[in-house]
MDAnalysis code that builds the backbone (N, CA, C; Angstrom):
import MDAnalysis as mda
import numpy as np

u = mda.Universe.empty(441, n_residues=147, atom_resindex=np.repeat(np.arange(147), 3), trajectory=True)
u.add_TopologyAttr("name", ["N", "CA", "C"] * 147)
u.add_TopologyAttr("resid", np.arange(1, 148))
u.add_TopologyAttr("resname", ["UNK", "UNK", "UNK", "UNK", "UNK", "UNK", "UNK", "UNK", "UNK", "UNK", "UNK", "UNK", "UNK", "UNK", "UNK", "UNK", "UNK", "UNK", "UNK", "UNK", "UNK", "UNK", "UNK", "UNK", "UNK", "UNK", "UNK", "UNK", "UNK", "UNK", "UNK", "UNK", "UNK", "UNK", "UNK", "UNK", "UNK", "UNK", "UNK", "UNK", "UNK", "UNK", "UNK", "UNK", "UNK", "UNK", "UNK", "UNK", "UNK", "UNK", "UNK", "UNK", "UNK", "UNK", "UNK", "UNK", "UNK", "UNK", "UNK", "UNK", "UNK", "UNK", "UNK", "UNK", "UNK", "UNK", "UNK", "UNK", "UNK", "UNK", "UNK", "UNK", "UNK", "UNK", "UNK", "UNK", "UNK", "UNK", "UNK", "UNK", "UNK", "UNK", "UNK", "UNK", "UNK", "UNK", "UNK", "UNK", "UNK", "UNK", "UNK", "UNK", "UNK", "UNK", "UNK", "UNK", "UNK", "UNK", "UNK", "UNK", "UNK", "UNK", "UNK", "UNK", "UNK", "UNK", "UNK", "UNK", "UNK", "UNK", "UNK", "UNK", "UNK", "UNK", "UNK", "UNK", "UNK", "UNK", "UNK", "UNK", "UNK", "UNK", "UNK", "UNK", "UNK", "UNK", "UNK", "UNK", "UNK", "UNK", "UNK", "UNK", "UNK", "UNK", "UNK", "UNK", "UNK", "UNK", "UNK", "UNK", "UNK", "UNK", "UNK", "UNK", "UNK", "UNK", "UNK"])
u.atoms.positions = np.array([
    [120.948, 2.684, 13.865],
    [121.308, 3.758, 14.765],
    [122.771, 4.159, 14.561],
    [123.396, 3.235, 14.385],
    [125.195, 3.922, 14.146],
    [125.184, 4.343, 13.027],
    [124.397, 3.772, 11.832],
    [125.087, 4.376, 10.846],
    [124.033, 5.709, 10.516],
    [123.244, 6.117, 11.347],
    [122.922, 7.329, 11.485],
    [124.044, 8.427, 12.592],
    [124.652, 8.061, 13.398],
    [125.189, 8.690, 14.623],
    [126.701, 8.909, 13.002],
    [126.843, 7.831, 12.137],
    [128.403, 7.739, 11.356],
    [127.867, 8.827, 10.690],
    [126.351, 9.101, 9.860],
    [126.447, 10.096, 8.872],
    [126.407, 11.573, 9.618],
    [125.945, 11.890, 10.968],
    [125.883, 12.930, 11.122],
    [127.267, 13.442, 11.677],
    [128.251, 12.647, 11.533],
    [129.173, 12.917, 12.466],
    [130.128, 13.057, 10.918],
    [130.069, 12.625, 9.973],
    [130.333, 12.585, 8.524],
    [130.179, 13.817, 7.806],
    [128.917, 14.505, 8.002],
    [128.575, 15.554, 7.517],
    [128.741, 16.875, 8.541],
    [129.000, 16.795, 9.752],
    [130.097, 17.804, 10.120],
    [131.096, 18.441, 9.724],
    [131.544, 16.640, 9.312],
    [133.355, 17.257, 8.901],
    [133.324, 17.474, 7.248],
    [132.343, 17.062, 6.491],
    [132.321, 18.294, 5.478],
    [131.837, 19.113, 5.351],
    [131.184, 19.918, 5.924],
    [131.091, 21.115, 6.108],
    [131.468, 21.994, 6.419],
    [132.852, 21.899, 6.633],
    [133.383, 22.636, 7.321],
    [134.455, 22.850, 6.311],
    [134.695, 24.038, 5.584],
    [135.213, 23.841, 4.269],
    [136.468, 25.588, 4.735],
    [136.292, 26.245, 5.984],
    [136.829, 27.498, 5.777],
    [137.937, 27.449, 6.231],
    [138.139, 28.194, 6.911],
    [139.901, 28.642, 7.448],
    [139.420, 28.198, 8.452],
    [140.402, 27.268, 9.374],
    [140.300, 27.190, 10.552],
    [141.737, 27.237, 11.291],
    [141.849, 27.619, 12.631],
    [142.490, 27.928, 13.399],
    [143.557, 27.297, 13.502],
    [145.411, 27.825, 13.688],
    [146.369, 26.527, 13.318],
    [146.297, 26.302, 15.151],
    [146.341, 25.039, 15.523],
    [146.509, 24.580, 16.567],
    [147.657, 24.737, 17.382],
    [148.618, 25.121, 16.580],
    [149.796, 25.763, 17.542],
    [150.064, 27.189, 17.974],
    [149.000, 27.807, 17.594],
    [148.896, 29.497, 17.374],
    [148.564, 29.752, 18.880],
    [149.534, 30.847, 19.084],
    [149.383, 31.222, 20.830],
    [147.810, 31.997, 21.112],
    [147.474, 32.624, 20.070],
    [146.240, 33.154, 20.799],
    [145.495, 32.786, 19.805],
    [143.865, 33.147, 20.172],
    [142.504, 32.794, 19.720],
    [142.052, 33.770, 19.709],
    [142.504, 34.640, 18.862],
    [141.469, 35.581, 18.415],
    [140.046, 34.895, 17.572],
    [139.018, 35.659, 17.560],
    [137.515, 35.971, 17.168],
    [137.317, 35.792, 15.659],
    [137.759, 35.086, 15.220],
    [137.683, 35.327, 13.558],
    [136.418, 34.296, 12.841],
    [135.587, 34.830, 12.532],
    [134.845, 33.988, 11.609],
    [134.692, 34.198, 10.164],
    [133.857, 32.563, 9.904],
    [133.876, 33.216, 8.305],
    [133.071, 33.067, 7.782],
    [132.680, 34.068, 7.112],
    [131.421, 35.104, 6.554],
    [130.881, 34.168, 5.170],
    [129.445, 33.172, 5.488],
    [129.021, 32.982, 4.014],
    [128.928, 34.244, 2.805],
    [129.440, 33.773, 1.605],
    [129.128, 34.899, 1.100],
    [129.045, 34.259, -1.044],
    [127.648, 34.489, -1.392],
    [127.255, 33.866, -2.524],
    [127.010, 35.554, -3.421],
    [128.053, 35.772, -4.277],
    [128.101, 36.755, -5.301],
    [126.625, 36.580, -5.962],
    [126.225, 37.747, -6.717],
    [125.035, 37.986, -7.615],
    [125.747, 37.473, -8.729],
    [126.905, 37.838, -8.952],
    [127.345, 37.577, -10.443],
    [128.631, 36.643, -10.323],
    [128.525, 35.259, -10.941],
    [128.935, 34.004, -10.534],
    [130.670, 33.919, -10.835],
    [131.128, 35.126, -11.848],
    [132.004, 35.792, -12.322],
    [132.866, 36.215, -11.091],
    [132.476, 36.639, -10.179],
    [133.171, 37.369, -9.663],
    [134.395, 36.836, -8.847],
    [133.987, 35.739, -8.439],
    [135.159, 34.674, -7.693],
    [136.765, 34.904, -8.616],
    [136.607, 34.737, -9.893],
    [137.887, 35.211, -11.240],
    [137.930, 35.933, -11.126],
    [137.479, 36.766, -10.936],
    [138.012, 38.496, -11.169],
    [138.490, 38.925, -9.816],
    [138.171, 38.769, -8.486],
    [138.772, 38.685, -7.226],
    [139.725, 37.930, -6.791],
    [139.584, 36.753, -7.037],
    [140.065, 35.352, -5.950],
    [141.373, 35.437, -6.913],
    [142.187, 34.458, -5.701],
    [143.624, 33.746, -6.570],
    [144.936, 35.373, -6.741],
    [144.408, 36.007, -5.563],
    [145.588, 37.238, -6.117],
    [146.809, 37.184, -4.858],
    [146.745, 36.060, -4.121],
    [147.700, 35.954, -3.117],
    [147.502, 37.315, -2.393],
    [146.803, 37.580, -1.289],
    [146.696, 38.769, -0.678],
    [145.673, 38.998, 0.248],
    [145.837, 39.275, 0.866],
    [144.390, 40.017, 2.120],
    [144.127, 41.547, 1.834],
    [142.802, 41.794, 1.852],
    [142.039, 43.360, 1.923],
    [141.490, 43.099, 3.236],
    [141.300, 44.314, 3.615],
    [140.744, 44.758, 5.203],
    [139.792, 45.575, 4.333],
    [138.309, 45.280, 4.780],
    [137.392, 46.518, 4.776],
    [136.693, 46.675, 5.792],
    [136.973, 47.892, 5.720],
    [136.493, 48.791, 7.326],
    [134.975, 49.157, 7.660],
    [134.279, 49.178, 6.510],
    [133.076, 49.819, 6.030],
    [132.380, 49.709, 4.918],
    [131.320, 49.486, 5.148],
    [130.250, 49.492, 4.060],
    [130.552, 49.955, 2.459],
    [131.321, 51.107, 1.983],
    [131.566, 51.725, 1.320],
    [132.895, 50.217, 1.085],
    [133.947, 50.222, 1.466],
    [134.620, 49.355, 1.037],
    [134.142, 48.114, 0.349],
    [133.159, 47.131, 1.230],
    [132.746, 45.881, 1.181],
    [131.744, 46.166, -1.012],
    [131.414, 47.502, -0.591],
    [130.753, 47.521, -2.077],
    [131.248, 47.737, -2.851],
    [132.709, 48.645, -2.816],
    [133.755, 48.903, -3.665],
    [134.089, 47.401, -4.008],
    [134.693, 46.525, -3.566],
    [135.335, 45.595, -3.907],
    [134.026, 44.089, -4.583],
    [133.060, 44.765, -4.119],
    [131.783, 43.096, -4.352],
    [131.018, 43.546, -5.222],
    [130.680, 44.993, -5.136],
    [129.023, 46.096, -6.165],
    [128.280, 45.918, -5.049],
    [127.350, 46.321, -4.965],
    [126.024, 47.049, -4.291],
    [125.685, 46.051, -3.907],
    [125.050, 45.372, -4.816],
    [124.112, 44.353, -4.806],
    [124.298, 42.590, -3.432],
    [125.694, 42.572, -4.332],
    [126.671, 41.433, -3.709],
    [127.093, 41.739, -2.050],
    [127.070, 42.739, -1.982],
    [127.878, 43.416, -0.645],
    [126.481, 43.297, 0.876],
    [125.396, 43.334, 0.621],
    [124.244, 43.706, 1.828],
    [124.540, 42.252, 2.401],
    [124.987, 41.181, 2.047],
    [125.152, 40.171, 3.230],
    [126.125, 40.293, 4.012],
    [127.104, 40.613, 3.217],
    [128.030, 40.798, 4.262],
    [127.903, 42.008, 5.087],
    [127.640, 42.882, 4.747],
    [127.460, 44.153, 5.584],
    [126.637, 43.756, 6.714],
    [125.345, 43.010, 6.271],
    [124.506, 43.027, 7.415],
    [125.358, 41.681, 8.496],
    [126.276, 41.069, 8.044],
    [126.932, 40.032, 9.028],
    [127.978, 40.199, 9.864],
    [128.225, 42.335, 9.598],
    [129.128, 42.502, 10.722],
    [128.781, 43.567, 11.284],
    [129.321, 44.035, 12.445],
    [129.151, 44.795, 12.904],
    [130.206, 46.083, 12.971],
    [130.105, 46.771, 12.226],
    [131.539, 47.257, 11.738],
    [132.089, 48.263, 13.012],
    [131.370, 48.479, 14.493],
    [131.876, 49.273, 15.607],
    [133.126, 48.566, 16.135],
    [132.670, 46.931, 15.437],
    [133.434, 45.996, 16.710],
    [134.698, 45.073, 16.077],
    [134.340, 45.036, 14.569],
    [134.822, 44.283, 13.747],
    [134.654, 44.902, 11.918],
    [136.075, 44.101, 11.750],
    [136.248, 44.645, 9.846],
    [136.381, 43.154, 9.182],
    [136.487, 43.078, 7.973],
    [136.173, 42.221, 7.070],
    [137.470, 41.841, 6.576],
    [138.103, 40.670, 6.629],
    [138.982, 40.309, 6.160],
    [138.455, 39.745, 4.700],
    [139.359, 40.056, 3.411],
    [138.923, 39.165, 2.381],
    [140.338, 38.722, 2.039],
    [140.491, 37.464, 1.986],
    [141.435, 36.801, 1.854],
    [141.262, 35.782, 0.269],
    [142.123, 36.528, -0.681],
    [142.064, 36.169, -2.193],
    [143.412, 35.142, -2.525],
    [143.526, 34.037, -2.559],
    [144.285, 32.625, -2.478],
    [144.453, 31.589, -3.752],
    [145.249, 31.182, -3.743],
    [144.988, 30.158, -4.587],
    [146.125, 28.793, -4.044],
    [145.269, 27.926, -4.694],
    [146.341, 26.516, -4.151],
    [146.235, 25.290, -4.849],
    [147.634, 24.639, -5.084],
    [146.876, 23.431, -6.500],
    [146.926, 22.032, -5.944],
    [146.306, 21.256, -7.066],
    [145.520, 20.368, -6.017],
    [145.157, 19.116, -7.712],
    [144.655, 18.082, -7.548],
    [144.105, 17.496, -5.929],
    [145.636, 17.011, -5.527],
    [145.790, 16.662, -3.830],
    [144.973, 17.516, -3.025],
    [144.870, 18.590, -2.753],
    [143.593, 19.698, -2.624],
    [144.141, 21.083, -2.487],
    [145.238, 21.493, -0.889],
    [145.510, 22.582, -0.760],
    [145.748, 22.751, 0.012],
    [144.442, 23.422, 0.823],
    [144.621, 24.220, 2.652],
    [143.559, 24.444, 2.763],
    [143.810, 25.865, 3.422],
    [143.202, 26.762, 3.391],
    [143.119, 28.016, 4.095],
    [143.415, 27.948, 5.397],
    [143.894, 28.440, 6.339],
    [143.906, 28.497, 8.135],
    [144.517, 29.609, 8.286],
    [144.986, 30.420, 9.502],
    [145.295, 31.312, 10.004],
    [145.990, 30.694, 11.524],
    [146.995, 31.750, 12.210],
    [147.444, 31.513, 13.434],
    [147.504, 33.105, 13.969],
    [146.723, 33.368, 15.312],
    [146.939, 34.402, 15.835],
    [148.035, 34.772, 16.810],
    [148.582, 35.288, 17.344],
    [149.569, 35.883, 17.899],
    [149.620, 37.482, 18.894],
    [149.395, 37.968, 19.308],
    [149.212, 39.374, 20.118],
    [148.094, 39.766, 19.568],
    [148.537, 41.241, 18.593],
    [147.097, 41.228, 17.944],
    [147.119, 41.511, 16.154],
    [147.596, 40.091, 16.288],
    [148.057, 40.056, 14.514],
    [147.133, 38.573, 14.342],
    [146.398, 38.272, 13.085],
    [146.036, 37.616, 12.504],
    [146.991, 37.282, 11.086],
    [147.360, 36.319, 11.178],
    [148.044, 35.622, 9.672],
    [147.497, 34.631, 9.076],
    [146.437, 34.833, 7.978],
    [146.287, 33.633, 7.218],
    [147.240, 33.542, 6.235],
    [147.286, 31.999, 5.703],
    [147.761, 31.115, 5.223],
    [147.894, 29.800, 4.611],
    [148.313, 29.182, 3.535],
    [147.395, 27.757, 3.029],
    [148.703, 26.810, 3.341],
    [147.472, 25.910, 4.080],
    [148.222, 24.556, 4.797],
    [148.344, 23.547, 3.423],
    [149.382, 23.113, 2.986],
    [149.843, 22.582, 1.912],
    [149.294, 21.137, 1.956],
    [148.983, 20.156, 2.065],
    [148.682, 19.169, 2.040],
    [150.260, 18.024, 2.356],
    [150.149, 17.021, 2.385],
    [151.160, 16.073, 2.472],
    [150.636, 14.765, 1.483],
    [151.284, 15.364, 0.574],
    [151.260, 14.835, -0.926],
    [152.691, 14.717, -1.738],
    [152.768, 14.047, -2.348],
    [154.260, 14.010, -3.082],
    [153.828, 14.500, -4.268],
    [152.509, 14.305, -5.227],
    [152.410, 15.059, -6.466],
    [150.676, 15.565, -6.387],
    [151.014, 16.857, -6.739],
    [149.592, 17.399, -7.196],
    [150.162, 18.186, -7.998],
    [148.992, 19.556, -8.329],
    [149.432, 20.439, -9.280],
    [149.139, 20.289, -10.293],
    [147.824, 19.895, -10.846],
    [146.947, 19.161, -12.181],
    [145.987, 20.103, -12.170],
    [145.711, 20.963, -11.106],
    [144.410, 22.186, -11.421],
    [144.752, 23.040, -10.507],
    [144.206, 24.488, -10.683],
    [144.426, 25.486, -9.644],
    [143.414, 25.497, -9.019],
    [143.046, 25.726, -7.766],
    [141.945, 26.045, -7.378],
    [142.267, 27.713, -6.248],
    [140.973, 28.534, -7.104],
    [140.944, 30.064, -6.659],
    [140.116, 29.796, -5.249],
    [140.461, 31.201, -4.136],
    [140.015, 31.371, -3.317],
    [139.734, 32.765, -3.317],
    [138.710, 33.032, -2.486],
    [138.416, 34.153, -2.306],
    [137.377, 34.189, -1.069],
    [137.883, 34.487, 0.211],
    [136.891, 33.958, 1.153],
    [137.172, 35.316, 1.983],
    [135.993, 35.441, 3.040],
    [135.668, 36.835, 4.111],
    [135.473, 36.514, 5.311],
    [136.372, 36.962, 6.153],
    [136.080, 36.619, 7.647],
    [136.173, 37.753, 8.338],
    [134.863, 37.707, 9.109],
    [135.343, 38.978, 10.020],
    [136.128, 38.561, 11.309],
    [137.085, 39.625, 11.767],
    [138.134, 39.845, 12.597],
    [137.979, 40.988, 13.418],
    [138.330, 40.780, 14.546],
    [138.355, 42.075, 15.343],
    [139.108, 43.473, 15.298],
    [138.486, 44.307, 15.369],
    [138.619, 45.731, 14.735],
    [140.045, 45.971, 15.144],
    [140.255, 45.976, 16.079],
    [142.038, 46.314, 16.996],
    [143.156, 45.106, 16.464],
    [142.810, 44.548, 15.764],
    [143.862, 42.991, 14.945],
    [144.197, 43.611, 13.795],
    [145.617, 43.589, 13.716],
    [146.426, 43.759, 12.185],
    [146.012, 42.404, 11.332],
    [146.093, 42.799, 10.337],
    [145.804, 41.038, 9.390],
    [147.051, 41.083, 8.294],
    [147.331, 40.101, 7.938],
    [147.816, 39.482, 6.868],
    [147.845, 38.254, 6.218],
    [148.711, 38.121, 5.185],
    [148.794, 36.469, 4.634],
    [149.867, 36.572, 4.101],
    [150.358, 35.279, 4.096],
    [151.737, 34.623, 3.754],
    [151.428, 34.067, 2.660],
    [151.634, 34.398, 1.497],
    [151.378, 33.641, 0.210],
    [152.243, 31.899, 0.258],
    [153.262, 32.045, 1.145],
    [153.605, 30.638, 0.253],
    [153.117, 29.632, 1.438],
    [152.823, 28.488, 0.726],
    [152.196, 27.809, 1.510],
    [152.659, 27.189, 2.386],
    [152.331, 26.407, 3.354],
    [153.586, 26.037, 4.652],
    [153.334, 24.797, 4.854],
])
């Protein structure tokens, strides 16, 4: 029985692989984050790792930046009256990596990669390229250097 109660409580905490919320951040804005598995396995390189956030507002955007094909999950996972699409393109080196998070504030969203507490890494890059939707009335950004 425990070491069933240890694995499920084990496999929580890896799963949980996205941006999550910095704990000192004055507000809690609505931000989630959007599974999202490309048609073409390519595409993570050709997007990810550009230090930067895109906002897409609309359907037409989300396909501009993914193709047609790649884009209907995410489209169908927001609701674009209420909310826009953050894509947040990152990179961070590792092991250990660092990890994606954000801190909200009025109505600004800032993501950002939480650096690890490590004395040496920097043996591989690892690209990001991840989508969260955010509430429509929230400015977004990112801080490229890591903190």
């Amino acid at each position: 029985m425990r070491i069933a109660l240890c694995l499920i409580a084990l496999a929580g905490l890896v799963t949980v692989s996205h941006a999550q919320p910095d704990k000192k951040a004055d507000a809690k804005p609505a931000v989630r984050a959007l599974k999202f598995s490309a048609k073409d396995p390519s595409l993570v390189f050709k997007i990810g790792a550009k230090g930067k956030v895109t906002v897409l507002e609309d359907a037409a955007a989300v396909e501009k930046l993914v193709g047609k094909e790649s884009a209907k999950q995410l489209v169908d996972a927001v609701d674009f009256t209420k909310d826009k699409i953050a894509f947040v393109s990152w990179s961070t080196g590792g092991p250990p990596d660092g990890k994606l998070t954000y801190r909200g504030k009025e109505n600004m969203i800032t993501f950002y990669v939480q650096a690890p507490q490590a004395k040496a890494r920097g043996e591989r890059l690892r690209i990001g390229a991840d989508f969260f939707a955010v509430p429509r009335n929230f400015k977004v950004a990112f801080d490229p250097k890591e903190q």
